[in-house]
C-alpha positions as CSV (number, residue, x, y, z in Angstrom):
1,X,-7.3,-13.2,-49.7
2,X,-7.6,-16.9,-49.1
3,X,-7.4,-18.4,-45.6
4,X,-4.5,-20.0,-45.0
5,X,-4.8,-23.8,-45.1
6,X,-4.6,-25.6,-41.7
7,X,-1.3,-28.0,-42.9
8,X,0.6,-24.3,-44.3
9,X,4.1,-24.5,-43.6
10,X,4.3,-21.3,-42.1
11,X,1.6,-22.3,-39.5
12,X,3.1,-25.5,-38.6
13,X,6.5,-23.5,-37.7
14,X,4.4,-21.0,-35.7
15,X,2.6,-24.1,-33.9
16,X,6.1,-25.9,-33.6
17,X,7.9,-22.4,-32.0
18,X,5.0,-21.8,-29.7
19,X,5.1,-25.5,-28.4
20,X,8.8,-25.3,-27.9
21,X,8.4,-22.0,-25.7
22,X,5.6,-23.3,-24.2
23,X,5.4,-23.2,-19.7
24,X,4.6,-26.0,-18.4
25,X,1.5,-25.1,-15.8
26,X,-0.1,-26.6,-12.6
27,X,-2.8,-28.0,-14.5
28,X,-1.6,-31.6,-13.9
29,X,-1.7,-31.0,-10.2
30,X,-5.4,-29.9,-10.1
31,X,-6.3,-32.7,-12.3
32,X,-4.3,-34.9,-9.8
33,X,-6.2,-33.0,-6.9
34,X,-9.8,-33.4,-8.6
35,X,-9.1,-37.2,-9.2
36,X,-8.1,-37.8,-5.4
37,X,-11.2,-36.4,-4.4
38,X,-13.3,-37.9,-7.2
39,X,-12.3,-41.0,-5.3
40,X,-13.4,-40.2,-2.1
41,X,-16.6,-38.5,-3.5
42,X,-19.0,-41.9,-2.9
43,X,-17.7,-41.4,0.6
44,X,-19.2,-38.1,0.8
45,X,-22.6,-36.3,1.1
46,X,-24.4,-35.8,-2.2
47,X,-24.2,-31.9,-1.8
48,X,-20.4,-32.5,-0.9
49,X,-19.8,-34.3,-4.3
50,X,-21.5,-32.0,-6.5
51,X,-19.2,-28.5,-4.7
52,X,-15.9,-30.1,-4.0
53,X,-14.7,-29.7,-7.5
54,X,-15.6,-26.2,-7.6
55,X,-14.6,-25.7,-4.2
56,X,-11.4,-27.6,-4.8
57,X,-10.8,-25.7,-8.2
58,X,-11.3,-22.3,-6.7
59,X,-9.2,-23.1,-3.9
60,X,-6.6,-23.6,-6.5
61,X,-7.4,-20.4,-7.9
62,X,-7.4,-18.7,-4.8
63,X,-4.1,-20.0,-3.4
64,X,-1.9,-19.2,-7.2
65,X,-3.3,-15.4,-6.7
66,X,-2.1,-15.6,-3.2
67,X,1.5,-16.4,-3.7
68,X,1.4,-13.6,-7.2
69,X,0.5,-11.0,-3.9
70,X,2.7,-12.9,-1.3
71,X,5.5,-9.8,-1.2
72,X,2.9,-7.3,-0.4
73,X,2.2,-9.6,2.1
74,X,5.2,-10.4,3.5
75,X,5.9,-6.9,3.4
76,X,3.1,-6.0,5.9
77,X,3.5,-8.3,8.3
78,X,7.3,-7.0,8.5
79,X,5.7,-3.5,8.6
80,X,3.3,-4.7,11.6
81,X,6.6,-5.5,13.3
82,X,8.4,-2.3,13.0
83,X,11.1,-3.7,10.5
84,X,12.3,-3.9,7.0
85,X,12.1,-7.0,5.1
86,X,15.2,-8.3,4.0
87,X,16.2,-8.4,0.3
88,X,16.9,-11.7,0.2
89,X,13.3,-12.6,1.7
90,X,12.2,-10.2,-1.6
91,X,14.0,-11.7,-3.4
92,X,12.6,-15.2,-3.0
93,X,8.8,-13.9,-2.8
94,X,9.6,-11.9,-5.8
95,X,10.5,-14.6,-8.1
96,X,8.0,-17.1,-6.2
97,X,5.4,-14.3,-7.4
98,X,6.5,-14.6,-11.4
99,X,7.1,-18.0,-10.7
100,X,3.5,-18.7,-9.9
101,X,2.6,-16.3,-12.8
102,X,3.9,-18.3,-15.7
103,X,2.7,-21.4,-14.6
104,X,-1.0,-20.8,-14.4
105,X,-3.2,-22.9,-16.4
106,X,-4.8,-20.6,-19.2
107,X,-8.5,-22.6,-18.1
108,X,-7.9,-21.1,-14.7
109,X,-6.9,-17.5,-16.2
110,X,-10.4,-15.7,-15.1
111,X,-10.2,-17.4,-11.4
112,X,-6.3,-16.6,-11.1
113,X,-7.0,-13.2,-12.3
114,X,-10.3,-12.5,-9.8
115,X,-8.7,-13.5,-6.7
116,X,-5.7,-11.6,-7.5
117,X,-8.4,-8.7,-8.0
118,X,-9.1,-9.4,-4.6
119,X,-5.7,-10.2,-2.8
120,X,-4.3,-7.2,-4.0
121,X,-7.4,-4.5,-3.9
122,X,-9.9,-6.0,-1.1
123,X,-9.6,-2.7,0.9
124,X,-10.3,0.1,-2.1
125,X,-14.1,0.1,-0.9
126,X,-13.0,1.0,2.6
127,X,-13.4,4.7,2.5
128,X,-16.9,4.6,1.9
129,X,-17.0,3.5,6.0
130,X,-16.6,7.0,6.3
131,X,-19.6,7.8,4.2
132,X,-22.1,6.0,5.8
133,X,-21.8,3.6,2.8
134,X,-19.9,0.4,4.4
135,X,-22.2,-2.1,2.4
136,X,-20.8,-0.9,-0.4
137,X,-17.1,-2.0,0.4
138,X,-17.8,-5.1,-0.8
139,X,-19.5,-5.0,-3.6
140,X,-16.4,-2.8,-4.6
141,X,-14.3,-5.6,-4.1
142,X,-16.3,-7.7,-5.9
143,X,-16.7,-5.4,-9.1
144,X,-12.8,-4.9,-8.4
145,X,-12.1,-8.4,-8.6
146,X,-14.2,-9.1,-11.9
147,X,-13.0,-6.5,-13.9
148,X,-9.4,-7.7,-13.0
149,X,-10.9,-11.2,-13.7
150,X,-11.5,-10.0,-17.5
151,X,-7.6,-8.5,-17.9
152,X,-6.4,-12.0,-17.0
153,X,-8.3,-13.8,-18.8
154,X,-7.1,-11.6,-21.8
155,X,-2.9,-11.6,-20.9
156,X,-3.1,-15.1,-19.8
157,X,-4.5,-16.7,-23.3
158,X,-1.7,-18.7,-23.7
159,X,0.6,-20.8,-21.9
160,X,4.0,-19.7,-24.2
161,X,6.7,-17.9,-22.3
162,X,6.1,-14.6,-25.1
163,X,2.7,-14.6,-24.2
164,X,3.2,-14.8,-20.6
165,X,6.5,-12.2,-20.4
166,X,4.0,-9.6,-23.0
167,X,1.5,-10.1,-20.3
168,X,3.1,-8.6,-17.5
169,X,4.9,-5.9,-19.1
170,X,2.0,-4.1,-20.8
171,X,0.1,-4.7,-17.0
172,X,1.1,-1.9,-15.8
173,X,-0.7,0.4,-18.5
174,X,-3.9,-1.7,-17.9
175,X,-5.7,0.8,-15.7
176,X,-9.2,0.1,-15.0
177,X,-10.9,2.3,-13.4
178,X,-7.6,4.7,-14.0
179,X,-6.1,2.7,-10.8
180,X,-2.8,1.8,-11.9
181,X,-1.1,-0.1,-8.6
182,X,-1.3,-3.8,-10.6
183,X,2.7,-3.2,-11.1
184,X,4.6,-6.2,-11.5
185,X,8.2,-5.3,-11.8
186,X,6.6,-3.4,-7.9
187,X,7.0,-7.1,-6.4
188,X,10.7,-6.8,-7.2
189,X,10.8,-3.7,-5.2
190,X,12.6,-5.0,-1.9
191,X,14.6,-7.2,-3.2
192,X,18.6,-7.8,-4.9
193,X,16.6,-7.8,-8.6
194,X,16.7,-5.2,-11.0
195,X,13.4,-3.3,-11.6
196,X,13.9,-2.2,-15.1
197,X,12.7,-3.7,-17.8
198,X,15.6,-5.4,-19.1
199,X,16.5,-7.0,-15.5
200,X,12.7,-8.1,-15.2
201,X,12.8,-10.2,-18.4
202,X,16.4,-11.4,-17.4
203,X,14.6,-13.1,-14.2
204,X,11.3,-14.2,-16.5
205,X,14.3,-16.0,-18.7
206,X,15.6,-17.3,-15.9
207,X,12.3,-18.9,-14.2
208,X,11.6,-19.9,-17.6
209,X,14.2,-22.0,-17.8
210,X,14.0,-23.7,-14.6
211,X,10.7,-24.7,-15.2
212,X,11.8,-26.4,-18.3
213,X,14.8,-28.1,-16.7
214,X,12.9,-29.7,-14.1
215,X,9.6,-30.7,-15.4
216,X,7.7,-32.3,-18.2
217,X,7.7,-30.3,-21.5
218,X,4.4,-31.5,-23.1
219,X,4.5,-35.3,-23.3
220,X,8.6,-35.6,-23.5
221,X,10.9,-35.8,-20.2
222,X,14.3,-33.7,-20.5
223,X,17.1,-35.6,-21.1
224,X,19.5,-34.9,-19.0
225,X,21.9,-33.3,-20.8
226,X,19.2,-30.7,-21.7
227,X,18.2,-30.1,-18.5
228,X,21.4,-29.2,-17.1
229,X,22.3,-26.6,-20.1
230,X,18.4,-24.9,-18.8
231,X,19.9,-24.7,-15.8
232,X,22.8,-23.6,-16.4
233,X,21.2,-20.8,-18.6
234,X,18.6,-20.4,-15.4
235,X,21.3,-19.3,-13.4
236,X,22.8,-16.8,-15.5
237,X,20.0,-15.0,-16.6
238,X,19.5,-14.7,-12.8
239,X,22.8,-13.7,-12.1
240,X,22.3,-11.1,-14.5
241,X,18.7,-9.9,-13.3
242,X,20.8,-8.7,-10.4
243,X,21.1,-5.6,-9.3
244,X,24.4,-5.1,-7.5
245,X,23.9,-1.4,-6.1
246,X,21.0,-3.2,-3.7
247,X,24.1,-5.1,-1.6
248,X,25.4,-2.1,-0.4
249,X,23.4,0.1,2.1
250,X,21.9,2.8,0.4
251,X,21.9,5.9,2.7
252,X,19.8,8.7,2.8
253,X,21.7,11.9,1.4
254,X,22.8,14.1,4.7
255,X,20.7,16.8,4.3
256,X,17.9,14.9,5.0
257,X,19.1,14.9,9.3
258,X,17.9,18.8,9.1
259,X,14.0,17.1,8.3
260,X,11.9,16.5,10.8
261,X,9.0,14.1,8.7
262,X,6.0,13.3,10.7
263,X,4.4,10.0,11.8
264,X,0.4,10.7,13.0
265,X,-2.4,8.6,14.3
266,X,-5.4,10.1,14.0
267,X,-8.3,7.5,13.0
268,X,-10.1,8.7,10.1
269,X,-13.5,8.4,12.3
270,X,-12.3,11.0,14.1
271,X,-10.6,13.1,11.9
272,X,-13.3,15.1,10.7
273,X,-15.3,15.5,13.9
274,X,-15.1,18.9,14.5
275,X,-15.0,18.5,18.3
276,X,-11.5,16.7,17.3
277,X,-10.2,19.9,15.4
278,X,-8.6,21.5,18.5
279,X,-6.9,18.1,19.9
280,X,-5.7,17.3,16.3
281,X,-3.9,21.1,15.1
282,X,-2.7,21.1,19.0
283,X,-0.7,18.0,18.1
284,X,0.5,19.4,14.8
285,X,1.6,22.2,16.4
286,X,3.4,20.2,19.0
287,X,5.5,18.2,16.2
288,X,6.4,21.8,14.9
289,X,7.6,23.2,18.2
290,X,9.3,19.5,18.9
291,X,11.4,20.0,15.9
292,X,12.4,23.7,16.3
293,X,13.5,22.4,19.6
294,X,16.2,19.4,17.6
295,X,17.3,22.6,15.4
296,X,15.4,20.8,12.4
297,X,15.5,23.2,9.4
298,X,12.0,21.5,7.6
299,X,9.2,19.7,8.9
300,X,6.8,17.4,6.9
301,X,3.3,16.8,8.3
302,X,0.4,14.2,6.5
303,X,-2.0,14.8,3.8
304,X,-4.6,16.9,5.6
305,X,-3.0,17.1,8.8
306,X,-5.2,20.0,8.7
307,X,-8.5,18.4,7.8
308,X,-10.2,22.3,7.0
309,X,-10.1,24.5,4.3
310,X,-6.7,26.4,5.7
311,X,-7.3,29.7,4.0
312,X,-10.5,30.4,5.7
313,X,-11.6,33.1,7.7
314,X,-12.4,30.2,10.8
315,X,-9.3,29.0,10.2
316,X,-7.3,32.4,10.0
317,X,-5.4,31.9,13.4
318,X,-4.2,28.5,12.3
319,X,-3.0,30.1,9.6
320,X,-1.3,33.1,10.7
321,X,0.2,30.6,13.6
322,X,1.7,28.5,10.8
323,X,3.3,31.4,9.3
324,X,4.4,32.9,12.1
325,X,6.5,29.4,13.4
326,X,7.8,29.7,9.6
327,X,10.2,32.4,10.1
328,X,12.3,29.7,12.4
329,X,11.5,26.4,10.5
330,X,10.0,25.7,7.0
331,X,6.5,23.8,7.1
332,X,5.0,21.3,4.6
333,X,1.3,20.5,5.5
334,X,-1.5,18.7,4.1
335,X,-4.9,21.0,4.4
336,X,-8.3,21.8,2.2
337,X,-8.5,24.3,-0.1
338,X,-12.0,25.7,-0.9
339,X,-12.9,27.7,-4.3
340,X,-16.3,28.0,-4.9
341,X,-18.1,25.1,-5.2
342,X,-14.7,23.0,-5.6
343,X,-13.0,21.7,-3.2
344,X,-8.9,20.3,-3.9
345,X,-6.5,18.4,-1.7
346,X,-3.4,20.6,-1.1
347,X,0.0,21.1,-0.1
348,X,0.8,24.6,1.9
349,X,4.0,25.4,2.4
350,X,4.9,27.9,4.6
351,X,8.4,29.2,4.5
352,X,10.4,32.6,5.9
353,X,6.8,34.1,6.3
354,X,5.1,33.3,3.2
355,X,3.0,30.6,1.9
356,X,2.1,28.9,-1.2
357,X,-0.3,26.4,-2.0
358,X,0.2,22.6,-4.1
359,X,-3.0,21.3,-5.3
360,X,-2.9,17.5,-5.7
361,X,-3.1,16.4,-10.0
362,X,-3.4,12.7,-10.1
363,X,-6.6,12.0,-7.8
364,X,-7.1,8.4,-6.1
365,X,-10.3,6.2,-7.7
366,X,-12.7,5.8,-5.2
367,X,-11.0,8.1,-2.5
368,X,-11.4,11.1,-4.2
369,X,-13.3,10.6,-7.1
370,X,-15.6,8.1,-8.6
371,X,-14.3,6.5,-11.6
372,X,-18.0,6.2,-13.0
373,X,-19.2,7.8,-16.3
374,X,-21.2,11.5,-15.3
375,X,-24.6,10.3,-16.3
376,X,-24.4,7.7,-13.8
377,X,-23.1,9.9,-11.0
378,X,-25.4,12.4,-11.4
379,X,-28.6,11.2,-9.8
380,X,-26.7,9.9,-6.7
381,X,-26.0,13.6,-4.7
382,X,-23.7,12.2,-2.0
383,X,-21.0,11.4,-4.6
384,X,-20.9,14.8,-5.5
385,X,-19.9,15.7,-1.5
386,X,-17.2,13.0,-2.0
387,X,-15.2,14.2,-5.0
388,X,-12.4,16.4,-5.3
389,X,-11.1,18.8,-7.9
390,X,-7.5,18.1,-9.6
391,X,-5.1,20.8,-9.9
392,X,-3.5,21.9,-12.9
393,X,0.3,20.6,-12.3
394,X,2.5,19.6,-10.3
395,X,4.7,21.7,-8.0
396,X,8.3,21.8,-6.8
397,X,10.0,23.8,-3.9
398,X,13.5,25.0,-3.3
399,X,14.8,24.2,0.5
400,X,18.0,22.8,2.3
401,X,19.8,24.0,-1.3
402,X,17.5,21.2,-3.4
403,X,14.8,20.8,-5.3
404,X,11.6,18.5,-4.1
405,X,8.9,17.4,-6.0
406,X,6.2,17.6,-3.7
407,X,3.7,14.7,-4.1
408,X,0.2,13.8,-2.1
409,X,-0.8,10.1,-1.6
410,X,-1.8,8.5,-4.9
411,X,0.3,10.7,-6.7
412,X,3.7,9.2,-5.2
413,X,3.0,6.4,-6.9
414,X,1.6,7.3,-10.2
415,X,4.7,6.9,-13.3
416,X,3.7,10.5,-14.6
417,X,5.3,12.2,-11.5
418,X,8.7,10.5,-12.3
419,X,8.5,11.5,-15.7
420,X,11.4,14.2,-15.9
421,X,13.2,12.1,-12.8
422,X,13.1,13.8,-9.8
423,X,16.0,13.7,-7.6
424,X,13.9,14.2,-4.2
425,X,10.3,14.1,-3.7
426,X,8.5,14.7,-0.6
427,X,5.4,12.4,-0.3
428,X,2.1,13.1,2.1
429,X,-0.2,10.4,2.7
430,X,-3.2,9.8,4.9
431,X,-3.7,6.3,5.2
432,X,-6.6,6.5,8.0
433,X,-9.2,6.0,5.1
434,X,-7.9,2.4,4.5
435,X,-6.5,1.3,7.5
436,X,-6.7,-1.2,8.5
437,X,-5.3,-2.9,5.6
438,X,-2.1,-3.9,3.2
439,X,-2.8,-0.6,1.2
440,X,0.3,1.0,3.8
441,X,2.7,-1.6,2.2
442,X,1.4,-1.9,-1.3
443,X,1.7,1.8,-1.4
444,X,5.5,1.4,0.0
445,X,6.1,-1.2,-2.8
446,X,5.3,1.2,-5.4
447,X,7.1,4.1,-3.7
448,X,10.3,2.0,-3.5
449,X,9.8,0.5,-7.4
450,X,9.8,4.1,-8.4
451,X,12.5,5.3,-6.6
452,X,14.5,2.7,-7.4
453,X,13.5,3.3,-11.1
454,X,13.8,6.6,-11.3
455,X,16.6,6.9,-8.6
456,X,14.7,9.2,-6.6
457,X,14.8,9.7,-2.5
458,X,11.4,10.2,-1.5
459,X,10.3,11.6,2.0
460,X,7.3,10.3,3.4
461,X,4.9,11.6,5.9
462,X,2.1,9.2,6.9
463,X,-0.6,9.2,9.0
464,X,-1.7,5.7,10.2
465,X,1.1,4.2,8.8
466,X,5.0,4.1,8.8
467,X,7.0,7.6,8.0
468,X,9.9,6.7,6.4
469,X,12.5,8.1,3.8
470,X,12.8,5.7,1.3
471,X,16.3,5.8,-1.2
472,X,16.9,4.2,-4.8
């Protein structure tokens, strides 16, 4: 079939639509930047004049990643401070975020998309601290950062409002490495905007048109008229990207003052020292007691607030112990469980005497397994040491009359655990292996997007981070 020719009528309407739907960018203003400092550039020395554009351009780079990751941000130094961010603080960060989003230059695409590699995921490389590997943490974030660099580059080809609103939908099911945290519609989390699809492309609409009402649109200034019916329709797409159930409070169901869920701070350096072992399942034992004492009907300790294999014959008093204290309070724990040559992260629950295990499904990239091809793991041993095994599905328990889905770490926040919409989940995490670092709060973002979208009340247990419950 013949080419098309380059004057085809149906080519000029596709070039006439996208230039009509086309976002205006920050390009101008890093020219503008570049020129100021061309100016000064006799003025400075001759290594000076031959980095300051770079410099300048990846400064650029740099500080549009920034403000895409500024809720995460925000949210962590709220989270430092012992509070909770305000919605209508998310709610400005939010759309700043997308704001910043559709208005990157596609020539800065691979920068925009590196650094916001790096804003978001700088601390993934941290557990290897723990393996003697700490060089390696950043060269993680590096590879990180590059490979996030190439998805960019791809969704940010164009500067047309389809192109851009395409791009961050389908994000979320670009998952290199299988890490799937780059969520979006997760900056919206604390904040008075909807989460679902259709409310997120309300609020793209709605940027979209304010960007068109008050700047340049290619070489033509808005008339007036124009620029006051974008506004106009600026404001009620926002007003209808609202969701009005966030401006009431949302409180946790009443069962939930029968739960006793567990805050720890045990540093992950010391957390599998064996001289620690005593100290550390003397404490759990102490939150157990503390909440048989406050008539508390279930208790919810960390991810591996046991850090052994539990059902071991060195570890058969703790384990008897546990189900002993069962018969007056129902026990969710995280512990090891050893099978051969495999070793999983689990869930025990001890309840009315009895026990039953949860091994964790969705494992976390670089925490718990390499996301590597075989052949290239193989001649490295130690990664072998590192790795767990996944267990076969997930589980849900029956207590307080309700049905949990019981989650560990990286799980809570993968979409396949809210597929059949779980009421109530009950979420371990042990956040030692990152700390310290904004992983706490991004991992809060996602918990809150999800039970927002899913209108689930999760329950979650930390260590080295905030315990909180956390409702639609």
């Amino acid at each position: 079939m013949p080419l098309l020719p380059h004057t085809h009528p149906v080519l000029d309407s596709l070039r006439t639509m996208r230039s009509g739907l086309e976002i205006p960018s920050f390009a101008p203003y890093i020219d503008a930047l570049l020129a100021y400092f061309a100016r000064l550039a006799p003025s400075l020395p001759p290594f000076a004049q031959k980095a300051a554009p770079l410099m300048i351009v990846l400064f650029c780079d740099a500080l549009m990643a920034f403000v895409f990751a500024l809720p995460i941000y925000a949210l962590s130094l709220f989270e430092s401070s012992h509070t909770d961010m305000p919605y209508w603080l998310g709610s400005i960060l939010g759309a700043l975020s997308l704001y910043a989003y559709l208005r990157v230059p596609k020539s800065r695409r691979f920068g925009f998309g590196f650094f916001v590699g790096l804003w978001w995921f700088w601390w993934v490389g941290l557990s290897f601290r723990f393996f003697e590997l700490s060089a390696l943490a950043p060269l993680i974030a590096v590879c990180v950062a590059l490979v996030y660099g190439v998805v960019f580059w791809v969704l940010l080809f164009c500067e047309c409002l389809p192109v851009r609103l395409v791009g961050l939908l389908i994000m979320h099911f670009i998952t290199p490495f299988g890490f799937d945290w780059l969520v979006p519609q997760a900056l919206l989390a604390y904040s008075h905007f909807g989460v679902d699809s259709l409310h997120f492309c309300l609020l793209i609409l709605a940027l979209y048109f304010l960007i068109i009402s008050t700047h340049a649109h290619k070489s033509c200034v808005p008339k007036s008229k124009n620029a006051i019916a974008n506004l106009f329709l600026s404001l009620v797409c926002a007003f209808g990207a609202l969701d009005f159930h966030t401006f009431s409070p949302s409180n946790p169901p009443s069962f939930t003052q029968h739960i006793a869920i567990a805050k720890t701070q045990v540093p992950q350096s010391l957390k599998w020292n064996a001289q620690n072992m005593r100290e550390i399942i003397a404490q759990n034992f102490a939150l157990i007691k503390d909440a048989i004492a406050q008539k508390k009907s279930l208790i919810i300790l960390p991810e591996t607030a046991f850090p052994f294999a539990l059902i071991d014959s060195g570890a058969a008093s703790v384990y008897e112990a546990l189900r002993q204290y069962s018969l007056e309070i129902t026990i969710i724990a995280g512990a090891l469980h050893t099978h051969g040559e495999e070793s999983y992260n689990s869930a025990f629950v001890f309840s009315n005497g009895e026990s039953r295990r949860i091994d964790k499904v969705i494992l976390a990239p670089f925490g718990e397994y390499i996301p590597l091809p075989r052949f290239i793991k193989e001649p490295f041993g130690f990664i072998a040491q590192m790795e767990f095994s996944a267990g076969a599905e997930f589980g849900d328990i029956d207590a307080l009359g309700e049905r949990f889905r019981v989650a560990i770490c990286y799980e809570a926040t993968s979409s396949a655990l809210y597929a059949d919409y779980p009421e109530f989940v009950i979420a371990m995490s042990n956040n030692a292996w990152f700390y310290p670092s904004i992983e706490p709060s991004l991992q809060k973002m996602l918990l809150k997007y999800y039970a927002r979208l899913h209108q689930s009340t999760i329950l979650h247990s930390a260590n080295m981070s905030e315990s909180a419950i956390i409702t639609p």
